[in-house]
C-alpha positions in Angstrom: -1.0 89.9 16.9 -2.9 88.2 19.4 -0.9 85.4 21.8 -2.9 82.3 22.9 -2.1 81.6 26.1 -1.0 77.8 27.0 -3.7 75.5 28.5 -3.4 74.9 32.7 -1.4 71.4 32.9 -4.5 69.5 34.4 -6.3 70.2 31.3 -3.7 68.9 28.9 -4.5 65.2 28.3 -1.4 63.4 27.2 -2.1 61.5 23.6 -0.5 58.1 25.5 -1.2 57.3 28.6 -1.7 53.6 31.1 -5.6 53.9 31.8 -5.9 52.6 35.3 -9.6 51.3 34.3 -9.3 48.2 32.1 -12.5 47.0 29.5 -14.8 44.7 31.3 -14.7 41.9 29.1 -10.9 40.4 28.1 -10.7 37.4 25.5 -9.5 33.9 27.7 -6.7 32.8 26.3 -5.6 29.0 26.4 -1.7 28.3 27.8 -1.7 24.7 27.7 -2.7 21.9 25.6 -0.8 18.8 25.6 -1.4 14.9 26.2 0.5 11.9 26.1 -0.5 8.1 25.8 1.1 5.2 26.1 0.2 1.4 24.7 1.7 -1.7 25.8 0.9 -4.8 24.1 2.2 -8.9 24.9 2.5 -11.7 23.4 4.5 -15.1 24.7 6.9 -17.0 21.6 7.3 -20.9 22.1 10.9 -20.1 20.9 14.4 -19.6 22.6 15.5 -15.7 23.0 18.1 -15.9 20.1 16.0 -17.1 17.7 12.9 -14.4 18.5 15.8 -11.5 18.4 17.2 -13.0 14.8 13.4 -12.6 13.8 13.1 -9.0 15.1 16.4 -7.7 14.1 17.0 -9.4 10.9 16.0 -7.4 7.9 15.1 -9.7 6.0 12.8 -11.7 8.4 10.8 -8.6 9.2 10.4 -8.2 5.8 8.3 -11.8 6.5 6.0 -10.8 9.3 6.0 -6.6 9.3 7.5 -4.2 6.3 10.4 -4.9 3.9 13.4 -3.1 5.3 16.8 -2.8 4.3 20.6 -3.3 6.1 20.5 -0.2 7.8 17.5 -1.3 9.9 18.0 -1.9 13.9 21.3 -0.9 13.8 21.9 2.3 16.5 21.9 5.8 15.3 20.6 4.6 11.5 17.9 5.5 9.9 15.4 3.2 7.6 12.3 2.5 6.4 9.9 0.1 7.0 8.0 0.4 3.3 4.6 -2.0 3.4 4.7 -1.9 -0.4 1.8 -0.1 -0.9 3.0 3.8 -1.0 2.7 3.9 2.7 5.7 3.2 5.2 7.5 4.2 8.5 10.3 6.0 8.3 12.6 4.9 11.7 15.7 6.6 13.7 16.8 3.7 15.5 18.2 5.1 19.2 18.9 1.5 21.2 19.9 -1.8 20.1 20.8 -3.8 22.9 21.1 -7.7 22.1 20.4 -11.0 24.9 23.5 -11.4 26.6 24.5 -15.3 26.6 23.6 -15.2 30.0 19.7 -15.0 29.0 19.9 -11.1 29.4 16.9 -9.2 28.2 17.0 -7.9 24.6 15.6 -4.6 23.6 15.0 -2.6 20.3 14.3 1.4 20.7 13.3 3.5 17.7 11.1 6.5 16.9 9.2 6.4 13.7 6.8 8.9 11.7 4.2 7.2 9.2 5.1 8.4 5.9 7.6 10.5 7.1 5.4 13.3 7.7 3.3 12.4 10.6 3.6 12.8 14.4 6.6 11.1 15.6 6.5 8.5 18.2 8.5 6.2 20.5 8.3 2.2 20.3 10.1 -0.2 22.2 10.6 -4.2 22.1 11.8 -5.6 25.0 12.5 -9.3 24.9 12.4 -11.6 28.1 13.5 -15.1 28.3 10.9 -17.1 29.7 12.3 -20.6 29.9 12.1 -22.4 26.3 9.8 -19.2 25.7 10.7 -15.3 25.1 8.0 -13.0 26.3 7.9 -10.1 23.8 6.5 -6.9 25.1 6.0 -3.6 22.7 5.8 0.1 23.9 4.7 2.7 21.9 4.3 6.4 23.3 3.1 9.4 21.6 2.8 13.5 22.4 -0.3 15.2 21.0 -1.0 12.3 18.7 -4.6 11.8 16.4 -7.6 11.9 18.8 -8.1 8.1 17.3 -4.4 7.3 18.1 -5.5 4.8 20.9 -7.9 3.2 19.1 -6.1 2.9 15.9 -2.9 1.9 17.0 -4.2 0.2 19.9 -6.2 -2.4 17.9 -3.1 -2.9 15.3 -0.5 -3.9 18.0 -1.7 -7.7 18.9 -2.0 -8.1 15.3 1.6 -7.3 14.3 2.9 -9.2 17.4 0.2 -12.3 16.7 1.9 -12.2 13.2 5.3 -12.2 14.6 4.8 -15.0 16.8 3.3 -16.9 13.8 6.3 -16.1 11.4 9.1 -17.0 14.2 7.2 -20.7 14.6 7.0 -21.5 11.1 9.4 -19.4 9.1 6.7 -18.6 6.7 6.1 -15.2 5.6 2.9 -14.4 6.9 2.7 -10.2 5.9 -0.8 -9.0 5.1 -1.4 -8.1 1.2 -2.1 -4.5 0.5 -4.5 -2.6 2.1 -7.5 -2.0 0.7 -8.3 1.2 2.8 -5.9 4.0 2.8 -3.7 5.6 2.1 -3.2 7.7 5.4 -1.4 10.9 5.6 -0.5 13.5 7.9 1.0 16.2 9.0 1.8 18.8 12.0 0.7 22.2 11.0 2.5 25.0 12.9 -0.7 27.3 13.6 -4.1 26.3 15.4 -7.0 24.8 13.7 -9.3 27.7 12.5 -6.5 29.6 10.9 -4.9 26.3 9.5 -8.2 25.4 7.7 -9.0 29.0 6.1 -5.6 29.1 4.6 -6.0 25.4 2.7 -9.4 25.5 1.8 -8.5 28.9 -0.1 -8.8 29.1 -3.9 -5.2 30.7 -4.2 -3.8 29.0 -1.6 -4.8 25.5 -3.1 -3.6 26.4 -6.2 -0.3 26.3 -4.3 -0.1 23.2 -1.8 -3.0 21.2 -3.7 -1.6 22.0 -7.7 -5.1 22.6 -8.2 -5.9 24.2 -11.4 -9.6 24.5 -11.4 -13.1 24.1 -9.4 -12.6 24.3 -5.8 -13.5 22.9 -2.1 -17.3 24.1 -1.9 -19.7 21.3 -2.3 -20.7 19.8 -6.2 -17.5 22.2 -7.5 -14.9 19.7 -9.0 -11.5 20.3 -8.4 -9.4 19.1 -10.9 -5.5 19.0 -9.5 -2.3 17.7 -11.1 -1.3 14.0 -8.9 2.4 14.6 -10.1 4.7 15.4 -12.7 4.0 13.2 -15.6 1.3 11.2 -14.0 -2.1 12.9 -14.9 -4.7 14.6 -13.0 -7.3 13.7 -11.0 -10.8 15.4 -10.1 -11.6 15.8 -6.2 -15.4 16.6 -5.7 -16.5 17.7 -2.1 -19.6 16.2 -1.1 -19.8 17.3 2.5 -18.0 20.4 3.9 -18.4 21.0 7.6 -17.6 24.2 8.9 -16.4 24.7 12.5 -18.9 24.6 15.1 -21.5 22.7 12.6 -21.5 19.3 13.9 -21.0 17.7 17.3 -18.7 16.4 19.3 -15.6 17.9 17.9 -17.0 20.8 16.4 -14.0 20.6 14.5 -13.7 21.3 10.6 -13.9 18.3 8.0 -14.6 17.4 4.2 -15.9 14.1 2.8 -15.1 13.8 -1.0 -15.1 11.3 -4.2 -11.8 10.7 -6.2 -11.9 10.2 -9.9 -8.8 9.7 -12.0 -9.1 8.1 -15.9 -8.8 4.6 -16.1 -10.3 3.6 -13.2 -13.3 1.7 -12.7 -14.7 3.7 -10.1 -14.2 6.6 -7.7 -12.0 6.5 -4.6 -13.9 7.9 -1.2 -12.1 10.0 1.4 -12.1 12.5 4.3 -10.2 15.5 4.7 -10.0 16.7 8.2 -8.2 18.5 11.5 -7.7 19.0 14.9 -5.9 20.5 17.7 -2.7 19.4 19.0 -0.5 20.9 20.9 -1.4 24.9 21.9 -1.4 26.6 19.1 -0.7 23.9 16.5 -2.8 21.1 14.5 -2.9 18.2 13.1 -4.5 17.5 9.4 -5.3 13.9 8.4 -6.3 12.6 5.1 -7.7 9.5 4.6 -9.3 7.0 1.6 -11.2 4.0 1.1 -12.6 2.1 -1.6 -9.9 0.2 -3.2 -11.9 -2.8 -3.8 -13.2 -1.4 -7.2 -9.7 -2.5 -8.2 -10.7 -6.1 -7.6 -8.4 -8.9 -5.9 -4.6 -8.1 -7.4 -1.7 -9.7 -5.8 0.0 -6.4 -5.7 -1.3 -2.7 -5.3 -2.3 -0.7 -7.8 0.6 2.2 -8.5 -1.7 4.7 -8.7 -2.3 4.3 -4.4 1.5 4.5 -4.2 0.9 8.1 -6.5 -2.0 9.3 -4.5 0.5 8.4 -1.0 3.3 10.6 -2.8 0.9 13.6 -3.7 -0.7 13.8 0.1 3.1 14.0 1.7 4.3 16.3 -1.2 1.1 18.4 -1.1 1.2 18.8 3.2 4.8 19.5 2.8 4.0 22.6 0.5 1.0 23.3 2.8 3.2 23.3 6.0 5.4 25.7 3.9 2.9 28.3 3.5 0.7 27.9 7.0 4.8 28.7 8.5 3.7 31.9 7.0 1.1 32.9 9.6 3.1 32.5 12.4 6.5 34.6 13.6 10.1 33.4 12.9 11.6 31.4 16.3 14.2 33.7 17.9 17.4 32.6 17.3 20.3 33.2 19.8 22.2 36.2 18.9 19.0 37.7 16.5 18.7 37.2 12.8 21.6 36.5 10.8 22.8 39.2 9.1 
């Protein structure tokens, strides 16, 4: 029987070893992404400090010049809603309620609030100043990694709601805007960055999941038909533009315009499906609809908007669900429960 006689150790080449001589090319890799803005809006009130704080505090005059509210609102460490009787509302943690003192102390209101429950929360502030036989009334609002539009579109909303304040607190009349006929507006932090976040919705199986689709799909001219909730019907969601990332400048950023139809309504509903970063390695996805007017002039909104608001949260909730998927459990002190 022949022996084989053992290689010399410089020839053996371990399976594993550190190479000393890294590729040339490695893939950047972003640590940071985060932003924070901050709006500050003023109005002055002909009207003594008591009487402006009774108007901000008092549920049921808010429900004149903002939202209807209900008993819990403004009072510390409650929670309420601010419902605009449309499907659409703010849903509020109040953290400071600090009234005028009788010595003509400043008042101030602190809550954070999340619109429809499900989007980014932010920070708002009323301070109240007495100003002689006047109360200068000064909102702050901050947000972290908020909508790329958040300065714009809550920017240009602020001296409206404190233009209508001042109105209602001069005339006691109730001076809130009818329904909206633009909207409704959802959305919702997704846990993973964009790219991944959009190839897991626009997936067939995957919509069949967080959209209750049950036929057609996202591509262009494909109808979708999906269920809008138990009981209430179904309606048909037709793509008619999909832009993929990198398609279409500035954002480069992934989007879908599509119609709405639903039986028993006069028309179809526009809207526009879309997301973008946030924070690193999260994203933000926004969905929004217009067209309301095919409805005609109606004192009150049609229920079907207050459905459509309901499916969007319920649907993002069951998308966050899944998207939680991609990425790795937090680590929890002590490891995983047994």
């Amino acid at each position: 029987m022949t022996s084989v006689s053992p290689l010399p150790d410089d020839l053996v080449v371990p399976l594993m070893e550190p190479s000393p001589f890294p590729p040339f090319r490695s893939t950047a890799q972003p640590v940071a992404h985060d932003r924070w803005e901050r709006l500050i809006t003023t109005v002055t009130v002909p009207a003594d400090l008591p009487e402006v704080w009774t108007a901000l505090t008092d549920p049921a005059r808010v429900g004149m010049w903002f939202a209807e509210t209900g008993p819990t609102w403004a009072r510390e460490n409650e929670r309420s809603m601010l419902d605009f009787r449309d499907g659409e509302f703010f849903w509020c943690h109040t953290d400071v309620v600090e009234p005028p003192g009788a010595d003509g102390r400043s008042g101030k209101l602190s809550y954070r609030w999340r619109w429809v429950g499900a989007g980014p929360a932010t920070r708002v502030t009323w301070q109240l100043t007495a100003m002689g036989g006047a109360t200068m009334v000064t909102t702050t609002e901050i947000s972290s990694n908020g909508p790329s539009d958040w300065r714009s579109w809550n920017g240009t909303g602020w001296p409206g709601i404190l233009d209508q304040f001042s109105d209602h607190v001069q005339t006691g009349r109730d001076v809130r805007w009818t329904w909206r006929r633009m909207g409704p507006y959802v959305q919702t932090e997704l846990p993973v960055p964009v790219y991944e976040a959009w190839a897991a919705l626009t997936a067939v199986p995957a919509l069949q999941y967080w959209a209750g689709r049950t036929s057609g799909s996202l591509s262009v001219d494909d109808p979708m038909t999906f269920v809008i909730g138990d009981a209430s019907g179904s309606c048909v969601l037709t793509v008619t533009e999909h832009v993929e990332a990198g398609q279409r400048f500035p954002s480069y950023l992934p989007s879908l315009s599509f119609d709405l139809d639903r039986g028993g309504w006069p028309g179809r509903l526009s809207g526009h499906l879309w997301i973008e970063p946030t924070h690193l390695g999260g994203s933000l996805l926004q969905v929004f609809h217009y067209g309301w007017e095919m409805f005609g002039s109606t004192e009150t909104a049609p229920h079907d908007r207050t459905l459509l608001t309901q499916f969007w949260a319920a649907a993002f909730d069951r998308l966050g669900n899944l998207v939680r998927r991609l990425s790795p459990p937090p680590e929890m002190p002590g490891g995983m429960p047994g």
